[in-house]
C-alpha positions in Angstrom: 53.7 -17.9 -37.1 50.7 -17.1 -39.6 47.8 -15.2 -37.2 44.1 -15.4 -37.9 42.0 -12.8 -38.7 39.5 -13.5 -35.4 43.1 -13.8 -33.3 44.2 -10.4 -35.0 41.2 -8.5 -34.1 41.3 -9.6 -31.1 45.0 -8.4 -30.3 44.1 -5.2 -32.3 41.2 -4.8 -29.7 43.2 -5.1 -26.8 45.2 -2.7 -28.4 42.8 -0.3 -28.4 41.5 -0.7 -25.1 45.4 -0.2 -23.9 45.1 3.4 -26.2 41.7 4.6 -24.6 43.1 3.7 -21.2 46.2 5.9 -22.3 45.5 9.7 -21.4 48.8 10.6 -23.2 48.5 8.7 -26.2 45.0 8.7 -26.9 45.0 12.5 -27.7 47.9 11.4 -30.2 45.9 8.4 -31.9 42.9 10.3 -32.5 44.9 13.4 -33.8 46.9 11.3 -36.5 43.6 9.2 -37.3 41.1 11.8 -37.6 38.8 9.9 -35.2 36.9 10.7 -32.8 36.2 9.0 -29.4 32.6 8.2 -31.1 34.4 6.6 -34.0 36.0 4.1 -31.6 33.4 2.6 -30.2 31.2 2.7 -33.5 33.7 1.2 -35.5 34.9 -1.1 -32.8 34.3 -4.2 -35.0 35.7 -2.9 -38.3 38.4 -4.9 -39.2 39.9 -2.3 -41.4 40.0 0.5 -38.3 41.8 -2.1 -36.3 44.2 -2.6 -38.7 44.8 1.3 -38.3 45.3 1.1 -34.5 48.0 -1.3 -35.2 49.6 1.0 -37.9 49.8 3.3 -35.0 51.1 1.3 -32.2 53.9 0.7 -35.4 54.7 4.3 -35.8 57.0 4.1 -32.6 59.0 1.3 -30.6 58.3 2.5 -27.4 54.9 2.2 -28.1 54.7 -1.2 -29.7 57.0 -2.3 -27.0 55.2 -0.8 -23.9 51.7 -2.2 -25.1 53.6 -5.7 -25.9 54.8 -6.1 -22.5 51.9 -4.8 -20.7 49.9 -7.5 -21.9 52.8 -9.8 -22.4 53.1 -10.9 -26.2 56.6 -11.0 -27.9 56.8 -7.5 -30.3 56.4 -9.4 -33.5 53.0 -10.5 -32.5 51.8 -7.1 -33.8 52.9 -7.1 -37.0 51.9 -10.7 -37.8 48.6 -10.0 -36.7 48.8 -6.9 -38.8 49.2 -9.1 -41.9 46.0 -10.7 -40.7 44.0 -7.7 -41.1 42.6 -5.8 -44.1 45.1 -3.6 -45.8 48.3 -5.5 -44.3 49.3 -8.0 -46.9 52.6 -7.9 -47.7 53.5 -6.3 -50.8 56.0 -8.3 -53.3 57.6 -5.3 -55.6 59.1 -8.0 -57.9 
């Protein structure tokens, strides 16, 4: 399943949403991006930012999987609409 960019951003906005409404994990995001709670909402429409916050929700299983089934979307969603984003094209080493 090949994911648009428009249907990507739109996960990778929900998955933000799900961070800032995350008082554990929020503090963790910002910390390992650098941001700052200013920095999400000004670069809420940067496609490349939103391919960070799903680089994040990556970084752990438990993370990918508790945002996946909170908004119910099978766990490979996020990487497929990861591809779809700036920065996520798959590399081909040979």
């Amino acid at each position: 399943m090949r994911s648009t960019q428009e249907s990507a951003e739109t996960l990778a906005l929900q998955a933000l949403g799900w961070l800032a409404g995350n008082d554990d994990l929020l503090p963790v995001f910002l910390n390992a991006t650098g941001a700052s709670e200013d920095d999400l909402r000004a670069r809420i429409g940067d496609p490349v930012f939103l391919g960070a916050v799903l680089d994040f929700l990556m970084m752990d299983d438990a993370w990918l999987m508790a945002f996946c089934d909170d908004i119910k979307v099978p766990y490979d969603r996020i990487m497929v609409a990861r591809t779809a984003l700036p920065g996520g094209e798959q590399v081909n080493w040979t």
